[in-house]
Residue frames relative to the residue before (quaternion, step in Angstrom):
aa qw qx qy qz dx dy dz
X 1.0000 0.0000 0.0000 0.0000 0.00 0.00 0.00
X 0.5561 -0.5732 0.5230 0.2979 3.53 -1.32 0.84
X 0.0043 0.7573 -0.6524 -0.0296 3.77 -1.32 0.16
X 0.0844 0.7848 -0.6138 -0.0120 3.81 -0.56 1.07
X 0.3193 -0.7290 0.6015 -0.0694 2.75 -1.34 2.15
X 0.0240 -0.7688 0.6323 0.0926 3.73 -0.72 1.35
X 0.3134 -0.7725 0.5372 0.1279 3.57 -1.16 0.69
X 0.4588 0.7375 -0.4840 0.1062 3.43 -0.28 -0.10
X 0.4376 -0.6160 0.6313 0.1745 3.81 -1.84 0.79
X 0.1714 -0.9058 0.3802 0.0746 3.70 0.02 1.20
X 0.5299 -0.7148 0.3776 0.2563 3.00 1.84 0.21
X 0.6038 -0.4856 0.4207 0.4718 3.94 1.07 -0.03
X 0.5206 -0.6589 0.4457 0.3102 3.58 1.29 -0.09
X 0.4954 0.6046 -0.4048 0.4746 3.45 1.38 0.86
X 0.2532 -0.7518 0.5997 -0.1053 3.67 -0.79 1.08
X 0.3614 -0.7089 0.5560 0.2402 3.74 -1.25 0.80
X 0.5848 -0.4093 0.5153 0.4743 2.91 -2.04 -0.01
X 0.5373 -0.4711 0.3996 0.5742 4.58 -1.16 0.70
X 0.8049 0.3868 -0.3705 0.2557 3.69 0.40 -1.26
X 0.5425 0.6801 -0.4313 0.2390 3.69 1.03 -0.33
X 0.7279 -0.3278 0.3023 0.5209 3.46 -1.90 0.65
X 0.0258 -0.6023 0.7249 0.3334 4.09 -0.97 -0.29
X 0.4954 0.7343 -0.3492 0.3058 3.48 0.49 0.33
X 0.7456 0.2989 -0.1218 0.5830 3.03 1.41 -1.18
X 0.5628 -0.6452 0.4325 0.2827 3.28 -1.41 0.98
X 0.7002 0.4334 -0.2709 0.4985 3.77 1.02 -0.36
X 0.2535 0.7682 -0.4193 0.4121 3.30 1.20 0.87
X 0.6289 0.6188 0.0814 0.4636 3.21 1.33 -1.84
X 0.6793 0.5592 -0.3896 0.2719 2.71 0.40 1.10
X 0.2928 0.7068 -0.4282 0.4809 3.58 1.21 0.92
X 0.4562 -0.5942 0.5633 0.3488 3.71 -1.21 0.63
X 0.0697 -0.7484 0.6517 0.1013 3.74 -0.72 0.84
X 0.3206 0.6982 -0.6198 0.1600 3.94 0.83 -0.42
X 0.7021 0.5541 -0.3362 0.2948 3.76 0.17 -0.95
X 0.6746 0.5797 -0.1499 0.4318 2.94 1.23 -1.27
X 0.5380 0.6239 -0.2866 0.4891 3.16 1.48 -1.20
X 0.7172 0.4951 -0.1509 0.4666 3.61 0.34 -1.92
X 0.5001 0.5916 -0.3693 0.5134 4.07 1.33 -0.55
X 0.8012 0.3887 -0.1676 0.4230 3.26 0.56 -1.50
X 0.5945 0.6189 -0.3379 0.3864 3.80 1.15 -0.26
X 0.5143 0.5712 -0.2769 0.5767 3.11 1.52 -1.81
X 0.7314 0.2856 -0.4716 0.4014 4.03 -0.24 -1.05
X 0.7645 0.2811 -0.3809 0.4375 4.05 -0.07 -1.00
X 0.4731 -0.6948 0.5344 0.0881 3.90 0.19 -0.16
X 0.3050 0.8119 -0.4572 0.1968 3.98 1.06 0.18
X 0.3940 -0.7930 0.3553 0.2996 3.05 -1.01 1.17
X 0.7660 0.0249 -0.1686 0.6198 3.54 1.24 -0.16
X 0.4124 -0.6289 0.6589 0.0157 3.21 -1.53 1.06
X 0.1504 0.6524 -0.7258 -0.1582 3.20 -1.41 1.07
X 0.2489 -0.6532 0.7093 0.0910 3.79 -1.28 0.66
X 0.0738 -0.7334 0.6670 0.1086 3.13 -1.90 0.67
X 0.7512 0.0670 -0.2830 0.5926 3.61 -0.96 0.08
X 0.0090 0.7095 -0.6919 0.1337 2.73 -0.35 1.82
X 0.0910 -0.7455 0.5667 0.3390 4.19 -0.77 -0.22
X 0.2805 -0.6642 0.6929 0.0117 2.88 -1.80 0.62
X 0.0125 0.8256 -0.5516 0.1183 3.60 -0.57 0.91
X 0.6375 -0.4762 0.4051 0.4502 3.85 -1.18 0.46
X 0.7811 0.4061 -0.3649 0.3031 3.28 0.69 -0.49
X 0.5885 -0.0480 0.1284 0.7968 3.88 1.69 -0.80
X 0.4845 -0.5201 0.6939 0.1149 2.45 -2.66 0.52
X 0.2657 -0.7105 0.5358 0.3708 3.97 -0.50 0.42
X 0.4367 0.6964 -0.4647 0.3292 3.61 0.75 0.01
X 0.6525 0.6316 -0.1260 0.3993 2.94 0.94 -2.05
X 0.6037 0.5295 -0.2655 0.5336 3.25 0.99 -1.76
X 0.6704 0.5743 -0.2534 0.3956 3.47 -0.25 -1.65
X 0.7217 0.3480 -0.2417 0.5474 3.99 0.14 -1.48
X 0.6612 0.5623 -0.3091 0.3887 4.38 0.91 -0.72
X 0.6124 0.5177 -0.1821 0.5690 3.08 1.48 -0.84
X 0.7668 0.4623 -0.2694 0.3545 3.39 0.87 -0.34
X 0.4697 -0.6541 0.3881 0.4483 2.61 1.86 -0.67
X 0.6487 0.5917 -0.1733 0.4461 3.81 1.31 -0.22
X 0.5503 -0.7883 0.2408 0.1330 3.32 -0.18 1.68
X 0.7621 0.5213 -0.0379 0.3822 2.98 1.22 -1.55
X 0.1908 0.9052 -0.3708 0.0825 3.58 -0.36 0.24
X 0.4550 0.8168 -0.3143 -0.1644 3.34 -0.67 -0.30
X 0.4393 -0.7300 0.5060 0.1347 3.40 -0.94 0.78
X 0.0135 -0.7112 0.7015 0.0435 3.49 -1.38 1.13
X 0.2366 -0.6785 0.6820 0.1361 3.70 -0.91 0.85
X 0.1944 -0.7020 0.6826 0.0591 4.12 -1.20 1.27
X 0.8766 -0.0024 0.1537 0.4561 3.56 0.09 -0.83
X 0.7248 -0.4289 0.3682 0.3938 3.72 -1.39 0.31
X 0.4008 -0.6541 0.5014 0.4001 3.94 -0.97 0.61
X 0.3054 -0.6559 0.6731 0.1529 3.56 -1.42 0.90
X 0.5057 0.5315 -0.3489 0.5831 3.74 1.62 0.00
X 0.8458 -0.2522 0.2173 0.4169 3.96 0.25 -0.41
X 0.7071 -0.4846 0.3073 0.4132 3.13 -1.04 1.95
X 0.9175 0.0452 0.0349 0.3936 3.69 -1.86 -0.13
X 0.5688 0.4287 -0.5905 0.3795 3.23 0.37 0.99
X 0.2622 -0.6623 0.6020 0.3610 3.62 -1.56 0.08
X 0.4743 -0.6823 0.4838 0.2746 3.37 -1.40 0.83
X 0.1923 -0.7850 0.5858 0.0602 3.85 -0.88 0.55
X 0.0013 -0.6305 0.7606 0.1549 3.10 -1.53 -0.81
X 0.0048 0.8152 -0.5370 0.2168 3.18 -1.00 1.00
X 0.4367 -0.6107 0.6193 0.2298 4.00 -1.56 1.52
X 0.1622 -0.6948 0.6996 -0.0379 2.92 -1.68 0.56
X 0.3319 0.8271 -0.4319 0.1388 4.14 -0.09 1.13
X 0.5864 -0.6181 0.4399 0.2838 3.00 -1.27 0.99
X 0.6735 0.4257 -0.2097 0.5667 3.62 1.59 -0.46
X 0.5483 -0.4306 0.4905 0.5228 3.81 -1.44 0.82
X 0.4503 -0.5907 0.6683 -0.0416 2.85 -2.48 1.04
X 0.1452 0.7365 -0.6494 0.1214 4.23 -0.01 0.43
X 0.8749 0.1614 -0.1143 0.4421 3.23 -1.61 0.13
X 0.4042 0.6019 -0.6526 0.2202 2.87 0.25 1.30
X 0.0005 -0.7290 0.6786 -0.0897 3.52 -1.73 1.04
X 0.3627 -0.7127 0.5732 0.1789 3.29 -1.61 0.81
X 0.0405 -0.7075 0.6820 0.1809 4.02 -1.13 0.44
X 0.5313 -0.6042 0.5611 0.1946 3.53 -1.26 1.45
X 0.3015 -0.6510 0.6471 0.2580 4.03 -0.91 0.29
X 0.7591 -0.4302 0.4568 0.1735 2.93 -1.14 -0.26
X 0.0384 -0.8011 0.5751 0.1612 3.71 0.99 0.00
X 0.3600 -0.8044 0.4536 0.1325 3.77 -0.75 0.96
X 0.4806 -0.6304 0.4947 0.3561 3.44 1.76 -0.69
X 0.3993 0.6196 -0.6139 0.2823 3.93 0.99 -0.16
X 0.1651 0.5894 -0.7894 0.0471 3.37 -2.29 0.45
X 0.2462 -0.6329 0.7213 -0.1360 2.60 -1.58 1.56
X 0.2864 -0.6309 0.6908 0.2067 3.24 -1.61 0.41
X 0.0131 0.8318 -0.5335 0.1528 3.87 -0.45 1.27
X 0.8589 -0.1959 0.0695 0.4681 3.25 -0.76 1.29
X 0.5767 -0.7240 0.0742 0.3711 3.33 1.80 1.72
X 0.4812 0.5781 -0.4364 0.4937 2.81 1.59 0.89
X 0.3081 -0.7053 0.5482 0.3272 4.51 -0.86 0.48
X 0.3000 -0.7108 0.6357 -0.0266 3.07 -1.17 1.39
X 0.1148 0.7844 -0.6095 0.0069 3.75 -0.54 1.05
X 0.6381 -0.6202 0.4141 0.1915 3.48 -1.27 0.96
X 0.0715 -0.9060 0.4165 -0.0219 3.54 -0.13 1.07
X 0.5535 -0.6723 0.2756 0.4069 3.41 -0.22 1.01
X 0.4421 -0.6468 0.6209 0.0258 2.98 -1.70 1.19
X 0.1623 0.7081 -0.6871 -0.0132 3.78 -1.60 -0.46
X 0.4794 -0.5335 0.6606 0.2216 3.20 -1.93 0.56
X 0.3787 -0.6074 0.6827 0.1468 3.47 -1.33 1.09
X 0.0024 0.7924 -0.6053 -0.0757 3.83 -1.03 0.40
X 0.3593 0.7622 -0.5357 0.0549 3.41 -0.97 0.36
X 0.3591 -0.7098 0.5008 0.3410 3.61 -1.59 0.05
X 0.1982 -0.7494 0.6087 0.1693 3.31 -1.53 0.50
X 0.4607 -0.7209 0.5037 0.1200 3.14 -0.94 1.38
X 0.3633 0.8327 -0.4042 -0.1062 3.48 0.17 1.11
X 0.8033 -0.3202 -0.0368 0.5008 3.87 -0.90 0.50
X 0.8987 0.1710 -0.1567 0.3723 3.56 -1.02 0.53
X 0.7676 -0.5187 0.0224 0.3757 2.55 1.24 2.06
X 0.4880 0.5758 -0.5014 0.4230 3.94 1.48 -0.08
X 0.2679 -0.6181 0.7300 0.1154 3.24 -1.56 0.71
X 0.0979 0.6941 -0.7124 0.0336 3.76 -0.84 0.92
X 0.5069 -0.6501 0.5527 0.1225 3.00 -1.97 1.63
X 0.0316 0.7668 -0.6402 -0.0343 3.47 -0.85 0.86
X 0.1503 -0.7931 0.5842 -0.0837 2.99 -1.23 1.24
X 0.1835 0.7582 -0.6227 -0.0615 3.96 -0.18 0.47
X 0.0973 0.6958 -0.7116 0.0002 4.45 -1.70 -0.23
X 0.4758 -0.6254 0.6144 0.0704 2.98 -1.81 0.43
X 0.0870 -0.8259 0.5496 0.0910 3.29 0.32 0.80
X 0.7108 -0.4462 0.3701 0.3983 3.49 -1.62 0.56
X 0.2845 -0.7759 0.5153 0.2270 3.30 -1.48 0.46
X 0.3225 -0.8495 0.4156 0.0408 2.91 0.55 2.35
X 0.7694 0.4166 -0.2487 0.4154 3.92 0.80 -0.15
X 0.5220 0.6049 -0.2299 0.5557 3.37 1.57 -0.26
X 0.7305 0.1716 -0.0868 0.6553 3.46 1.06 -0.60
X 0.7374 -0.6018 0.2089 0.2245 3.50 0.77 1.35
X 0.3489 0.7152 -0.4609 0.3929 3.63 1.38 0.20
X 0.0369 -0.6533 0.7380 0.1649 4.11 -0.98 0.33
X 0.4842 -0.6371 0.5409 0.2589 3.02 -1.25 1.69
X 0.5863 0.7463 -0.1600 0.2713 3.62 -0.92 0.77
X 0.7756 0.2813 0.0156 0.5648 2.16 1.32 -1.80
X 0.7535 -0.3746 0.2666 0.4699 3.72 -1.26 0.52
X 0.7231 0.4142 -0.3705 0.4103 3.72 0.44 -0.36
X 0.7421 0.4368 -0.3505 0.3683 3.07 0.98 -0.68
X 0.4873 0.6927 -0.3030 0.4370 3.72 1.54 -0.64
X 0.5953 0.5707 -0.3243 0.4634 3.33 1.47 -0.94
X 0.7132 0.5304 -0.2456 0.3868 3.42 0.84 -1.46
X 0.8025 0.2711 -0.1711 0.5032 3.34 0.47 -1.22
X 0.2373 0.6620 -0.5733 0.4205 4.28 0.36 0.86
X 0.6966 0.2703 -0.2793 0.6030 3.50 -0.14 -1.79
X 0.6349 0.5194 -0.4697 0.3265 4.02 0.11 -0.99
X 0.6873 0.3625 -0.3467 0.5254 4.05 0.31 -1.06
X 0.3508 0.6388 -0.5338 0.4289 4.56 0.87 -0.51
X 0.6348 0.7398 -0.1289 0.1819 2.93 0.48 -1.93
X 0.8680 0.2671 0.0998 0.4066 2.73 0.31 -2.16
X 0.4521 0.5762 -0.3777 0.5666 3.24 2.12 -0.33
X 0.7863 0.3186 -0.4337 0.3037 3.91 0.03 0.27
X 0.3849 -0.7608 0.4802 -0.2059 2.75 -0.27 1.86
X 0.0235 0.9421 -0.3201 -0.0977 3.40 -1.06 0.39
X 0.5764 -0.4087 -0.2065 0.6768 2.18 2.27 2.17
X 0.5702 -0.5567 0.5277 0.2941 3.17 -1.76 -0.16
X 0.4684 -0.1651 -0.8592 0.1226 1.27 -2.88 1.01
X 0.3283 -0.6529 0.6816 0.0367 3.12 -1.82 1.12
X 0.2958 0.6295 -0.6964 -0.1768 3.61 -1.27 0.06
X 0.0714 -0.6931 0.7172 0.0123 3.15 -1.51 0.48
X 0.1147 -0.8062 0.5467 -0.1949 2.95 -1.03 1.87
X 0.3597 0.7834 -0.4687 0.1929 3.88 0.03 0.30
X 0.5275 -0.4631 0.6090 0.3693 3.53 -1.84 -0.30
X 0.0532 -0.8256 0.5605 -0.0386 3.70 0.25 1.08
X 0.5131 -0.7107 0.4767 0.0662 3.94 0.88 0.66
X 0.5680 0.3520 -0.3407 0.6613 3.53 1.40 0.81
X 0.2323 -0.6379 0.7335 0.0338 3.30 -1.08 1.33
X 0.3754 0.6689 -0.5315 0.3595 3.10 -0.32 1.24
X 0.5326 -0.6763 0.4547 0.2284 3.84 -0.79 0.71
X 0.7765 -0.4514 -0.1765 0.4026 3.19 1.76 -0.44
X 0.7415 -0.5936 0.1882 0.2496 3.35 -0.51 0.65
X 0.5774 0.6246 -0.4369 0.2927 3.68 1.27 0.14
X 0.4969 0.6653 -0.3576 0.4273 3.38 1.57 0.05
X 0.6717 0.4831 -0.2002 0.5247 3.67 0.93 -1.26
X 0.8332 0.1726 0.0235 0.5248 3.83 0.97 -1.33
X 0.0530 0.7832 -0.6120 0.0960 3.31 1.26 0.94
X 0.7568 0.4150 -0.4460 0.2370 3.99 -0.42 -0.18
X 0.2484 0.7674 -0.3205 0.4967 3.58 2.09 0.64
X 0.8839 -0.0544 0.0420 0.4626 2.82 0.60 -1.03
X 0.3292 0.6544 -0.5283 0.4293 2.97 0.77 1.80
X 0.3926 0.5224 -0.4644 0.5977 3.25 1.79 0.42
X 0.3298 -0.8181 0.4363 0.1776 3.66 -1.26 0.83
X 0.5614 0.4451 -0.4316 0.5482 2.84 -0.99 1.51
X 0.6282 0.6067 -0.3601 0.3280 3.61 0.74 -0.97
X 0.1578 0.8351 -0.5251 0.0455 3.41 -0.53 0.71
X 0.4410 -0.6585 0.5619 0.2370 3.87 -1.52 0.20
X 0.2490 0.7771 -0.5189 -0.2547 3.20 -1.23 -0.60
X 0.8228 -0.5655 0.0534 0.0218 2.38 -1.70 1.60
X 0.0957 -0.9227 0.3667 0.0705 3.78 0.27 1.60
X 0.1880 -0.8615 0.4692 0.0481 3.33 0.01 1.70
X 0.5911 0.5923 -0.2945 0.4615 3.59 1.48 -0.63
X 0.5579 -0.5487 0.5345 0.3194 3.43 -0.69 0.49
X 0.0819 -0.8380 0.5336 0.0792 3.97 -0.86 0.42
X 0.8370 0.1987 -0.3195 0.3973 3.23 1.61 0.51
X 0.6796 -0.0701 0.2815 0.6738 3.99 -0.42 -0.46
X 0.9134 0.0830 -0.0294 0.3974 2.95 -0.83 -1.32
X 0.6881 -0.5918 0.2351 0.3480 3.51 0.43 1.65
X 0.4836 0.5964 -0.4871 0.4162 4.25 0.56 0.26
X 0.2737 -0.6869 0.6673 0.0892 3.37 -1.49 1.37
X 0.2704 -0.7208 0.6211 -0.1470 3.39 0.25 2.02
X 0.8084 0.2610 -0.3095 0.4272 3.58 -0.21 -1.46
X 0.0751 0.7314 -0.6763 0.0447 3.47 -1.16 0.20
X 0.1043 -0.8178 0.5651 -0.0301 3.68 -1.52 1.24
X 0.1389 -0.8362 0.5146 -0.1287 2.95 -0.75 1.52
X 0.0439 -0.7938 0.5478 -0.2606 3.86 -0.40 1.62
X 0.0274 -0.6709 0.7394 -0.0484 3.10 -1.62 0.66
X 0.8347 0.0001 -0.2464 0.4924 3.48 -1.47 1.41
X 0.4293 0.5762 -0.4526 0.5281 3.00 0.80 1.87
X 0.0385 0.8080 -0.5752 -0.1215 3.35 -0.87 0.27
X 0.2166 -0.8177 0.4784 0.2359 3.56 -0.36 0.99
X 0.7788 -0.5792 0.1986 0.1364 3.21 -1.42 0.75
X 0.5201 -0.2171 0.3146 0.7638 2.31 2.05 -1.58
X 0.7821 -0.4215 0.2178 0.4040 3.64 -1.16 0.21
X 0.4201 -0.4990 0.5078 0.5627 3.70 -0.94 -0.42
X 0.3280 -0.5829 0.7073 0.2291 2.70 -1.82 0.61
X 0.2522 -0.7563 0.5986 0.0779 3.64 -1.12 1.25
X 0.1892 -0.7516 0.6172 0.1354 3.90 -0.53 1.44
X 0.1278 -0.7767 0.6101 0.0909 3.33 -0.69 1.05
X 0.3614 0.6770 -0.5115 0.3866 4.04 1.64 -0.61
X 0.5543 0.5566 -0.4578 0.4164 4.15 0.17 -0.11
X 0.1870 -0.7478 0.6351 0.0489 3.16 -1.38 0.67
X 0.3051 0.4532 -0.5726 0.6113 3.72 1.35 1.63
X 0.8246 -0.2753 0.3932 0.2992 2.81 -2.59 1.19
X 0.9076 -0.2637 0.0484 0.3230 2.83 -0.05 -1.04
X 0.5793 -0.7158 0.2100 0.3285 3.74 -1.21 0.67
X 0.5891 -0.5620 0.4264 0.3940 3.15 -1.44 0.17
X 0.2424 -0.6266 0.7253 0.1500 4.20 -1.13 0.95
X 0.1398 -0.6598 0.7288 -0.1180 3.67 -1.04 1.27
X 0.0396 0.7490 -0.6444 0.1490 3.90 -0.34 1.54
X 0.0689 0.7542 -0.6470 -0.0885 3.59 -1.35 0.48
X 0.2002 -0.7655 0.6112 -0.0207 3.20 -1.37 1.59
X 0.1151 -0.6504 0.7220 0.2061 3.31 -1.97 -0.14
X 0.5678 -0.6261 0.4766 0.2415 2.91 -1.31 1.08
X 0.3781 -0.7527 0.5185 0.1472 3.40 -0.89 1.88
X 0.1012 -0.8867 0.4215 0.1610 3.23 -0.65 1.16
């Protein structure tokens, strides 16, 4: 069976004016949710992972987002206060056309980084991996897994280097408990990089585990952040990166079959 997998960091679900900087973070600041839910309805994916999502006493954009689609399943984990807008919490969160079980959240580590940044301090706020299974037809269970990892270069880390090896270790521990195959793992992994077996080499020292390879930029300001990583899968062909969007950053549309 076929499986389309849409990726995308929604930014809080805020969108620019077409003529504004896409460059600049105060650009962002229009409700895009509609737009967002426009652009799902046209490509149709069976699961969705989304980060800075918000969540608020009053709704969850997840919730919203999976209601609009018309898709039961969902789920949202909120880690830390929005750095996108006052009283919201910030999330990440699955989205599937198939039932959802076992889902759980592991907390990272928060390293403590600060930076001084456009004479504003920037401190590093805690992160986590979302986990869950998706129950799809004829009885396969596939792990889906999506996070935001720290932005180790924004707050002055060189990927590489002894600080950063520290940080991301317990992080890959983490992500190695699994709760079987097929695997996808989708997220904003904060490494501009084409790919990722160099930075998180203990990923894919489980066999089978594999990436594939993101030559397109995935945001504004030209950095291949998003990045997907899967085992007992076989993708169709590359992601396709929508750049027509007027969020940070873009949506990655992938279609697999389950590698038998």
């Amino acid at each position: 069976m076929k499986i389309k997998a849409l990726q995308w960091n929604i930014g809080g679900g805020y969108i620019r004016e077409p003529e504004a900087d896409p460059a600049l973070p105060s650009s962002y600041t229009r409700d895009g949710l509609p737009s967002m839910v426009a652009l799902l309805q046209e490509h149709q994916p069976d699961i969705i992972t989304l980060q800075e999502t918000h969540e608020s006493s009053a709704d969850t954009q997840a919730e919203v987002i999976a209601k609009s689609l018309g898709y039961d399943n969902w789920v949202n984990h909120t880690c830390a206060d929005s750095h996108v807008a006052p009283g919201y919490k910030l999330g990440q969160a699955i989205i599937s056309r198939y039932p959802i079980t076992n889902q759980y959240f592991d907390l990272f580590s928060n390293p403590g980084l600060e930076v001084v940044h456009d004479g504003a301090v920037l401190e590093s706020h805690d992160k986590g991996l979302t986990t869950c299974v998706v129950h799809l037809p004829q009885g396969v269970d596939l792990t889906v897994q999506t996070l935001q990892m720290f932005p180790l270069r924004k707050m002055g880390v060189e990927l590489g280097s002894a600080q950063a090896r520290q940080i991301l270790s317990p992080i890959q521990r983490v992500m190695l408990k699994r709760t079987g195959m097929p695997l996808l793992l989708q997220g904003d992994f904060n490494i501009n990089k084409g790919l990722l077996a160099a930075d998180l080499p203990d990923l894919f020292e489980v066999p089978g585990t594999a990436e594939i390879p993101q030559e397109t930029p995935t945001n504004t300001r030209g950095r291949a952040y998003d990045h997907i990583i899967f085992a007992g899968l076989r993708p169709l062909g590359p992601c396709v990166v929508v750049e027509e969007v007027l969020t940070d950053h873009f949506p990655l549309i992938t279609e697999f079959e389950l590698d038998n």
